[in-house]
TORKE-844190 format. One line per field, with one value per residue (C-alpha): residue number from 1; residue in three letters; x, y, z. Coordinates in steps of 0.1 Angstrom, whole numbers, plus 5000, padded with zeros to 4 digits. Layout:
pos = NUM ...
code = Ala ...
east = X ...
north = Y ...
up = Z ...
//
This chain:
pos = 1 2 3 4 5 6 7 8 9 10 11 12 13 14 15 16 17 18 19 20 21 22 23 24 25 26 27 28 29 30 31 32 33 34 35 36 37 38 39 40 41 42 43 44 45 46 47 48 49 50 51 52 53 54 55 56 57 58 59 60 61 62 63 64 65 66 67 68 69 70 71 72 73 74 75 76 77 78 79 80 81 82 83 84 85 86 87 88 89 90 91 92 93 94 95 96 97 98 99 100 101 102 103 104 105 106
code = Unk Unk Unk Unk Unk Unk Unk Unk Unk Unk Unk Unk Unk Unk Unk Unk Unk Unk Unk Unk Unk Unk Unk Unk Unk Unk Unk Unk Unk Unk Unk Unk Unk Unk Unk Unk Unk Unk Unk Unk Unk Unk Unk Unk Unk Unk Unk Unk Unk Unk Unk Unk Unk Unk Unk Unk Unk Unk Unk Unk Unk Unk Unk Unk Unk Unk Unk Unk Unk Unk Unk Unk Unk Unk Unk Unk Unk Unk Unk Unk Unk Unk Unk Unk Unk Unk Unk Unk Unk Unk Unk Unk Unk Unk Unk Unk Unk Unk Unk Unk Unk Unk Unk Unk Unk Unk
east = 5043 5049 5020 5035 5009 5016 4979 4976 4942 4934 4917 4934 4970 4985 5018 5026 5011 4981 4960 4936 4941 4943 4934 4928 4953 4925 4943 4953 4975 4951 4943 4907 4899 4910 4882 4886 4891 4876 4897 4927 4944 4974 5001 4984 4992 5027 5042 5075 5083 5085 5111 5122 5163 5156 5133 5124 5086 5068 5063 5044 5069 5077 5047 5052 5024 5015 4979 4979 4962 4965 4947 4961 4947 4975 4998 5029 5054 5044 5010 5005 4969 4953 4976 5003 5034 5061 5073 5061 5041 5041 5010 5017 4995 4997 4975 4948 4951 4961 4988 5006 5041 5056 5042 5067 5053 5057
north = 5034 5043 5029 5029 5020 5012 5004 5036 5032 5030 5063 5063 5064 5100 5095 5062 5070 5054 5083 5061 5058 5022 4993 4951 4930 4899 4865 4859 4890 4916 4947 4949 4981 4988 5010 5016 5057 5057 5092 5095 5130 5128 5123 5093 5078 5077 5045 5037 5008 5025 5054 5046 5052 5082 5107 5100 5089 5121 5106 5118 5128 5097 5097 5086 5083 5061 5065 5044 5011 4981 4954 4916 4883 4866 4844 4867 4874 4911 4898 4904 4894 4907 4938 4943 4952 4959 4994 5005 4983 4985 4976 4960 4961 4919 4906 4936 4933 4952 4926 4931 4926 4930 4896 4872 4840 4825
up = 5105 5070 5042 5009 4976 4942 4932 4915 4905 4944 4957 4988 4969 4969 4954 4964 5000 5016 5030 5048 5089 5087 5062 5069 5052 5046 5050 5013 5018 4996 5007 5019 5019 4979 4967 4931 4915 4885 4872 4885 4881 4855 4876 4898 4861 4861 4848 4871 4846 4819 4825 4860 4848 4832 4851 4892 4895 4915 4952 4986 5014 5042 5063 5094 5114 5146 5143 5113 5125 5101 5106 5095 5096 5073 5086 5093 5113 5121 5126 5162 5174 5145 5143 5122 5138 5110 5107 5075 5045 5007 4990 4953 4925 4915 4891 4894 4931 4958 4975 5008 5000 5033 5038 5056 5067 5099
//
């Protein structure tokens, strides 16, 4: 499963890559586990928005791994008795919080 994060102020985001071994996806669809870095090197900055067409944002390698347990209790269709099933996540940064939004309802 591949965990992609654009809550760049998260401290588990490398890059755009989750580097935690699993995280709950509560059932309003936010990230649980979100634990706040309060300095972030320079280029955990980087603004996508801003110069996306002009200069490629610096991102982590695919990172496949099936270790990677995630943990859902919204109601989804890759939620699979508490377990979320999909191949791969992106976690958003919406309204200063960390939103699942892979999220398909069932």
């Amino acid at each position: 499963m591949d965990l992609k994060c654009k809550k760049l102020d998260c401290k588990y985001n490398n890059k755009f890559s989750c580097t935690r071994e699993g995280i709950l996806v509560g059932k309003d669809c936010l990230c649980k586990d979100f634990d706040k870095e309060e300095s972030l090197p320079a280029e955990q900055k980087q603004d996508v928005s801003k110069d996306m067409f002009e200069k490629e944002p610096k991102i982590y390698p695919y990172r496949h791994n099936k270790k990677i347990c995630i943990q859902c209790k919204a109601p989804c269709i890759f939620n699979k008795e508490g377990i979320c099933k999909s191949n791969g996540i992106t976690i958003m940064d919406w309204k200063k919080a960390p939103l699942c939004c892979t999220f398909m309802k069932k």
